[in-house]
C-alpha positions in Angstrom: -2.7 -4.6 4.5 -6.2 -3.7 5.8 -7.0 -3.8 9.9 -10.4 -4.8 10.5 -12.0 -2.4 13.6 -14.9 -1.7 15.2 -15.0 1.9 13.4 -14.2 0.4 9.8 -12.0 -1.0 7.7 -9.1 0.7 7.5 -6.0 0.2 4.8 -2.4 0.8 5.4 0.2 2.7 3.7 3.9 3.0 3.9 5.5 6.5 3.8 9.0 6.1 1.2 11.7 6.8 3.1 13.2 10.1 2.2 16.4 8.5 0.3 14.5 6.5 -2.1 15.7 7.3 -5.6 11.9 7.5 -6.8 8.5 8.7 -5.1 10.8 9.7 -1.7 8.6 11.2 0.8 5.5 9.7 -0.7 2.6 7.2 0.2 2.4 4.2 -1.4 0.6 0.4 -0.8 1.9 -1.3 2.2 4.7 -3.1 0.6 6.1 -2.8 -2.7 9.1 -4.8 -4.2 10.3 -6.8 -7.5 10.6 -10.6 -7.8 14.1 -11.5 -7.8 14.8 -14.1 -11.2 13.8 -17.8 -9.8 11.8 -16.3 -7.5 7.9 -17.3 -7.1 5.5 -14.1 -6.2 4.4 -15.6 -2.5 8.2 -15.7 -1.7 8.5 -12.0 -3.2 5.6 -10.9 -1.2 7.0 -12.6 2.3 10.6 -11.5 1.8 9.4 -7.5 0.8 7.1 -7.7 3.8 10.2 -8.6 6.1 12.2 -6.3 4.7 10.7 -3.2 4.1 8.0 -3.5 7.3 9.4 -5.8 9.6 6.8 -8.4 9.8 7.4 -12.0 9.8 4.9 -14.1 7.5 4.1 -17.0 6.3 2.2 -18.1 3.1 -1.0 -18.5 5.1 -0.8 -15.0 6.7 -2.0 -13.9 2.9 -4.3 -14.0 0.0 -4.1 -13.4 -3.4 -6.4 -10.7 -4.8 -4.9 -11.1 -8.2 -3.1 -9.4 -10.6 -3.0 -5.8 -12.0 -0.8 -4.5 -15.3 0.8 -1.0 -15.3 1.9 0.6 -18.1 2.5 4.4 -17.0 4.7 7.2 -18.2 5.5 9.8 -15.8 6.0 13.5 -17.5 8.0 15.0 -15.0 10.4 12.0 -14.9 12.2 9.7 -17.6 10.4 6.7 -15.4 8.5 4.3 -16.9 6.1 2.1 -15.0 5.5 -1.2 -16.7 5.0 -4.4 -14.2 2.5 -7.1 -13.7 1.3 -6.4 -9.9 0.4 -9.2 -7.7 -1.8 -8.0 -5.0 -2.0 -10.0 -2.1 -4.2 -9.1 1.2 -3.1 -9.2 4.8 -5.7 -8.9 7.5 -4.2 -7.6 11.2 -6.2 -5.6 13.6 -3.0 -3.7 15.3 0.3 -5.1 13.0 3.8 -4.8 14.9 5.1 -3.0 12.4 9.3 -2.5 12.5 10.1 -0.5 9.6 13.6 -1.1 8.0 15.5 1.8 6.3 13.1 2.2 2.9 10.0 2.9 5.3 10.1 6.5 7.0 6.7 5.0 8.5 3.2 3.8 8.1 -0.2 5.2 8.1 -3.9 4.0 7.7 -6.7 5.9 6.7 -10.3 4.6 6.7 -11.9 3.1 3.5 -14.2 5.3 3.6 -11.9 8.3 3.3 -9.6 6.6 0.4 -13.0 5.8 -1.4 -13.7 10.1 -1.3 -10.3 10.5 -2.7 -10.1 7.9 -5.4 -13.4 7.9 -6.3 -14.8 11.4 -5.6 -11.6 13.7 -6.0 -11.1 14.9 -2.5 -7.8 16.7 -2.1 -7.2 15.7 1.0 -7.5 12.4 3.7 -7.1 12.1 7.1 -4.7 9.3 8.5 -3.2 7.9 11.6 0.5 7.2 11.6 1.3 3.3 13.9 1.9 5.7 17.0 -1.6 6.9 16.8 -1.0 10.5 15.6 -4.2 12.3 13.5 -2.5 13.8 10.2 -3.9 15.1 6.9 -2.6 14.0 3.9 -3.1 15.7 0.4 -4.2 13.3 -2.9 -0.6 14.3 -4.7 1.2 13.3 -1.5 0.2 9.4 -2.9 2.4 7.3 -5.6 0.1 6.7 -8.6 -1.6 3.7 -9.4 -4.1 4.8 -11.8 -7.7 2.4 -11.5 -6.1 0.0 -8.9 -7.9 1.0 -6.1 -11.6 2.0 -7.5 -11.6 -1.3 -10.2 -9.4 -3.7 -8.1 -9.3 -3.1 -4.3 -12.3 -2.1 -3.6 -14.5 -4.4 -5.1 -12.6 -6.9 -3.2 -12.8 -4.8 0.3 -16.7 -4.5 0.0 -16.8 -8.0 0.0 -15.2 -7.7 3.5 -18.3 -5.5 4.9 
């Protein structure tokens, strides 16, 4: 979810509520979910969106970027990470967002920022949460999706500029 604004593009996250059995407390992309069995990826995407953000789409509200593999192993944890990721794009200069009980809240920090931190190592970014406050965020505050962002995302955001 990217809002388009006179000061940049910025992209938003959603903080995981803190009862989440994995990553509570963290940032992660705007909406994550499974697709149920029988289910197509659009219909996952609109449902998840609903659900976890309040927002009501439709299949025209969104694009497919594509599709990403993970394959991770996380050391502190006996979780393992393998999914196909579709990525799809939705454009909203303010979104009404209505959180439901998995999202503590939602933040957006400026492409420019997210580009220091993925691609340049800075610790820390600053963000706005939906109600307008100014927060810093530290990188290991984020879930992990290691190369998404600097060789999927933002190729497809500079085309945007």
């Amino acid at each position: 979810m990217i809002s388009k604004r006179q000061d940049g593009i910025w992209i938003w996250f959603q903080k995981r509520a803190h009862t989440k059995k994995a990553f509570p407390d963290y940032y992660d992309t705007a909406v994550g979910g499974h697709i149920s069995a029988g289910e197509k990826a659009i219909e996952a995407v609109l449902r998840e969106t609903q659900e976890e953000l309040g927002l009501h789409l439709q299949e025209s509200d969104v694009n497919l970027l594509g599709i990403t593999k993970e394959d991770e192993v996380f050391a502190e944890s006996p979780l393992q990470d393998r999914e196909f990721c579709y990525v799809f794009l939705y454009e909203d200069v303010n979104p009404p967002f209505a959180p439901g009980e998995e999202v503590d809240d939602m933040v957006r920090i400026c492409l420019t920022d997210l580009s220091a931190k993925e691609l340049h190592g800075a610790k820390t970014v600053p963000a706005v949460t939906m109600q307008g406050k100014k927060l810093v965020l530290r990188a290991e505050d984020f879930c992990i999706h290691p190369g998404e962002f600097t060789h999927f995302i933002l190729p497809r955001l500079e085309e945007l500029q």
